[in-house]
N, CA, C and O of each residue as an XYZ file, in Angstrom:
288
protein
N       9.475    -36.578    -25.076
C       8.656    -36.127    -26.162
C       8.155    -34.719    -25.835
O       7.302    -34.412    -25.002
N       8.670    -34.129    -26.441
C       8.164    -32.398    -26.437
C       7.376    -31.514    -27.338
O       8.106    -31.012    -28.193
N       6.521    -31.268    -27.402
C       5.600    -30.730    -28.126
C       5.735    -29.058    -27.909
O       5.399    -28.610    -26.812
N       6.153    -28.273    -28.798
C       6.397    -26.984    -28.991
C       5.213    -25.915    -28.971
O       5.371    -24.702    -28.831
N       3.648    -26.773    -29.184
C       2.662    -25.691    -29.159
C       2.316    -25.528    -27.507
O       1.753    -24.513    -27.099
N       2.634    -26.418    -26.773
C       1.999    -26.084    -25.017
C       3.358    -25.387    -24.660
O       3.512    -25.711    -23.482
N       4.283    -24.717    -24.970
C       4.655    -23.486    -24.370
C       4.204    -22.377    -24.039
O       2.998    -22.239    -24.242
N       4.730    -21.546    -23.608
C       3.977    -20.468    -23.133
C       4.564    -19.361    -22.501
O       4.645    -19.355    -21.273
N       5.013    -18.356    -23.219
C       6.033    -16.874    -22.867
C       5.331    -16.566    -21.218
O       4.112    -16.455    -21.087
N       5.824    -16.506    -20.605
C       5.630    -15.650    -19.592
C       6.174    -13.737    -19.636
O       7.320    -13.290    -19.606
N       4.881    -12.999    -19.712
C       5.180    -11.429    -19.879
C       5.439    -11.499    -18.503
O       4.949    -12.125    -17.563
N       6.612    -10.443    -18.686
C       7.381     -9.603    -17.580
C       7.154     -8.194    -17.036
O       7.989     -7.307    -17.211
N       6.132     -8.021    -16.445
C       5.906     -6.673    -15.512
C       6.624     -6.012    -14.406
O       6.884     -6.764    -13.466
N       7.106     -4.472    -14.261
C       7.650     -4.336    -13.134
C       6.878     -4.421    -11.785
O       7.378     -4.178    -10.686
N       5.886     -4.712    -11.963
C       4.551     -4.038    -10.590
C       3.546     -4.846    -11.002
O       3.253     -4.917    -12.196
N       2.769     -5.695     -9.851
C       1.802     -6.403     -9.978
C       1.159     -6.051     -8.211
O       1.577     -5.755     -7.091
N       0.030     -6.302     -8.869
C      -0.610     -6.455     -7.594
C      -1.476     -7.678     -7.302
O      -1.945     -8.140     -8.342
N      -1.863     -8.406     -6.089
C      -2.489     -9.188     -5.820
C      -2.964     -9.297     -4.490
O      -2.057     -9.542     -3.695
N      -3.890     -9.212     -4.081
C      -4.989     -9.590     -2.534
C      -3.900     -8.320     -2.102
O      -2.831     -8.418     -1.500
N      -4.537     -7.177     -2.604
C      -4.193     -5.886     -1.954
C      -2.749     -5.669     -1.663
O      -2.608     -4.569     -1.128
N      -1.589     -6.326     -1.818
C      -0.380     -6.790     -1.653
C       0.392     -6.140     -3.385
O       0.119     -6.757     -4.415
N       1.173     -5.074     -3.419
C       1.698     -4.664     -4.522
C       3.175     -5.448     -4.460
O       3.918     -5.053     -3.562
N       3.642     -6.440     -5.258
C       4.858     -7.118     -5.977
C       5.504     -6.195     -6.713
O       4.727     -5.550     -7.417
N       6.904     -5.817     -6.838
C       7.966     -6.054     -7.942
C       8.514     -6.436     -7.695
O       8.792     -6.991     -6.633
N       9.100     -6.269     -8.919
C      10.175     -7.520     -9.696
C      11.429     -7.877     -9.219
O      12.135     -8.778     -9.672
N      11.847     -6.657     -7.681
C      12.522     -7.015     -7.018
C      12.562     -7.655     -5.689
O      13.504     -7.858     -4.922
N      11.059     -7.972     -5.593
C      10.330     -7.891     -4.350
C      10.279     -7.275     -2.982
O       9.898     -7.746     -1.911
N      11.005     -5.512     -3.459
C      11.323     -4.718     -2.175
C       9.827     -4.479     -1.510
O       8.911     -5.081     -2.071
N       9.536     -3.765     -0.517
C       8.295     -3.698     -0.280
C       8.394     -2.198     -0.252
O       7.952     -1.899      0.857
N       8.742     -1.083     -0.885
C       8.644      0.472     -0.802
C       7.417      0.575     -1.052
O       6.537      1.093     -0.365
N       7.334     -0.078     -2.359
C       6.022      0.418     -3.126
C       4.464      0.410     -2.193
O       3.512      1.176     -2.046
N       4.888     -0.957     -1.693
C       3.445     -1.475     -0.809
C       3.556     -0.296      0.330
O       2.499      0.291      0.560
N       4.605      0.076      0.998
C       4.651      1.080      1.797
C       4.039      2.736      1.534
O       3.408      3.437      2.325
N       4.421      3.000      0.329
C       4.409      4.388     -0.335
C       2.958      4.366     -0.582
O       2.254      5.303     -0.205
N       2.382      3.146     -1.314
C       0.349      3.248     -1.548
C       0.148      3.146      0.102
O      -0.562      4.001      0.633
N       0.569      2.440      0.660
C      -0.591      2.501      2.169
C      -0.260      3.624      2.289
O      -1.013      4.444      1.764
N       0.878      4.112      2.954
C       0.815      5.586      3.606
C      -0.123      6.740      2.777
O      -1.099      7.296      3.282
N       0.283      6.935      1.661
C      -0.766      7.239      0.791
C      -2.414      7.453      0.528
O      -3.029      8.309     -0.108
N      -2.809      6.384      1.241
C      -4.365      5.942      1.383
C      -4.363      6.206      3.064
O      -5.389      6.119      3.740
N      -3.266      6.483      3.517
C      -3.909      6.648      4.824
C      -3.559      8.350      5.570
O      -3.966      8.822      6.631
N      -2.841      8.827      4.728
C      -2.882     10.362      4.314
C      -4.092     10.830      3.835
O      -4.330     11.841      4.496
N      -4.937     10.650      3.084
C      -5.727     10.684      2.256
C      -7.113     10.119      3.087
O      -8.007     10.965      3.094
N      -7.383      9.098      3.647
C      -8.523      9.368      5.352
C      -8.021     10.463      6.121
O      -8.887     11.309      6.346
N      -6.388     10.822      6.805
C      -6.533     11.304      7.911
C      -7.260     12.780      7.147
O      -8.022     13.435      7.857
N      -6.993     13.261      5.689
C      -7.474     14.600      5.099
C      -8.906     14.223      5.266
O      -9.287     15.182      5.938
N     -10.055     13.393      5.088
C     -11.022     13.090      5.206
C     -11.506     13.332      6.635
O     -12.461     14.078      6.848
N     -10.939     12.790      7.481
C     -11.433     12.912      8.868
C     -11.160     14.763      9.486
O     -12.059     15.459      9.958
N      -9.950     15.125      9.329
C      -9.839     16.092      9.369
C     -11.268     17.640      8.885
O     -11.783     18.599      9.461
N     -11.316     17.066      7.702
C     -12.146     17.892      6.966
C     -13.493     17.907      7.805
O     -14.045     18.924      8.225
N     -13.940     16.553      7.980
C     -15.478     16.494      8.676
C     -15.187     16.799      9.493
O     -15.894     17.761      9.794
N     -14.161     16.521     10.560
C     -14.373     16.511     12.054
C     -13.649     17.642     12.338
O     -12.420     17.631     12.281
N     -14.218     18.522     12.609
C     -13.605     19.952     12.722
C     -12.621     20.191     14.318
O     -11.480     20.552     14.606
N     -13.693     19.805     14.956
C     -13.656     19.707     16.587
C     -13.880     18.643     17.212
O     -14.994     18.340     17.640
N     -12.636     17.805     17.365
C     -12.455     16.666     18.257
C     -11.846     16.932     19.670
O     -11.319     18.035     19.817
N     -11.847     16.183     20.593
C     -11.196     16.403     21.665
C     -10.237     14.840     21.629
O     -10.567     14.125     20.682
N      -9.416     14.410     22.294
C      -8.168     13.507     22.411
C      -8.930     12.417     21.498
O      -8.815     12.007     20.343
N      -9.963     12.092     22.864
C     -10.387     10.822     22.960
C     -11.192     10.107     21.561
O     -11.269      8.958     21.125
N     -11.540     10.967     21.283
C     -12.898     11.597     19.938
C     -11.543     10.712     18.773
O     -11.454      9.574     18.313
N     -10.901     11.647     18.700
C      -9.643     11.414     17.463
C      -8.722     10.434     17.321
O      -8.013     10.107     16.369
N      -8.889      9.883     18.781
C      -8.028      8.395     18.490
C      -8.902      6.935     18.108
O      -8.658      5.971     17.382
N      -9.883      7.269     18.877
C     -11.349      6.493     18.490
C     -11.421      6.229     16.450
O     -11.291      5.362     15.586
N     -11.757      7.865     16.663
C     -11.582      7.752     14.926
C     -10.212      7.363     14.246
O     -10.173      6.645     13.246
N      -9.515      7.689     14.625
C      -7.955      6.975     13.962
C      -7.479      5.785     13.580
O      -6.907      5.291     12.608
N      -7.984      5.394     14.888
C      -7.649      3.844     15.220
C      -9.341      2.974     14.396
O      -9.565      1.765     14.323
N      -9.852      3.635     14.116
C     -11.049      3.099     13.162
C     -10.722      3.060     11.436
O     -10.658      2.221     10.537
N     -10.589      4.312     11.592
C     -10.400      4.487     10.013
C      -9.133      4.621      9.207
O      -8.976      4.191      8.064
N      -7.919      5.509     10.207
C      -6.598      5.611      9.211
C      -5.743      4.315      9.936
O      -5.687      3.709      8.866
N      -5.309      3.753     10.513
C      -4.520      2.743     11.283
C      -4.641      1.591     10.110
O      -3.712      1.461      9.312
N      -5.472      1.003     10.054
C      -5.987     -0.044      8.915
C      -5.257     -0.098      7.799
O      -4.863     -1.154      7.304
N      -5.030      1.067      7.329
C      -4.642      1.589      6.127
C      -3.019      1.080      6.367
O      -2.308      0.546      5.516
N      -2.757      1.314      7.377
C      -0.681      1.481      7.240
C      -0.377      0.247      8.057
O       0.660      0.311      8.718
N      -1.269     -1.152      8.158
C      -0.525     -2.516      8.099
C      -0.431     -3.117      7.078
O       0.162     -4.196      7.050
């Protein structure tokens, strides 16, 4: 017994995102690759800017704090 009104189209998107995790429709992972690197280009310009004068230790401290995160 089938009842025709509880169907339900499923829309088709190329790109979804979910729990920070970007999907398409092919499920390659470029995309998820191309936004992190992206966001983590975009701190190292941040850190850069403030931190004028770091020495080694100073800059990996900060790296490994703030841009690293970004590109797992």
């Amino acid at each position: 017994m089938s009842d025709d009104s509880t169907k339900v189209e499923v829309q088709s998107v190329d790109e979804e995102k979910g729990l920070g995790v970007y999907f398409t429709k092919d499920l390659k992972s470029s995309i998820q690759c191309i936004k992190s690197a992206a966001r983590a280009r975009s701190v190292l310009g941040l850190v850069r800017r403030h931190f004028r004068r770091l020495n080694i230790d100073d800059f990996l401290t900060i790296y490994k704090t703030y841009v690293r995160p970004h590109l797992g």
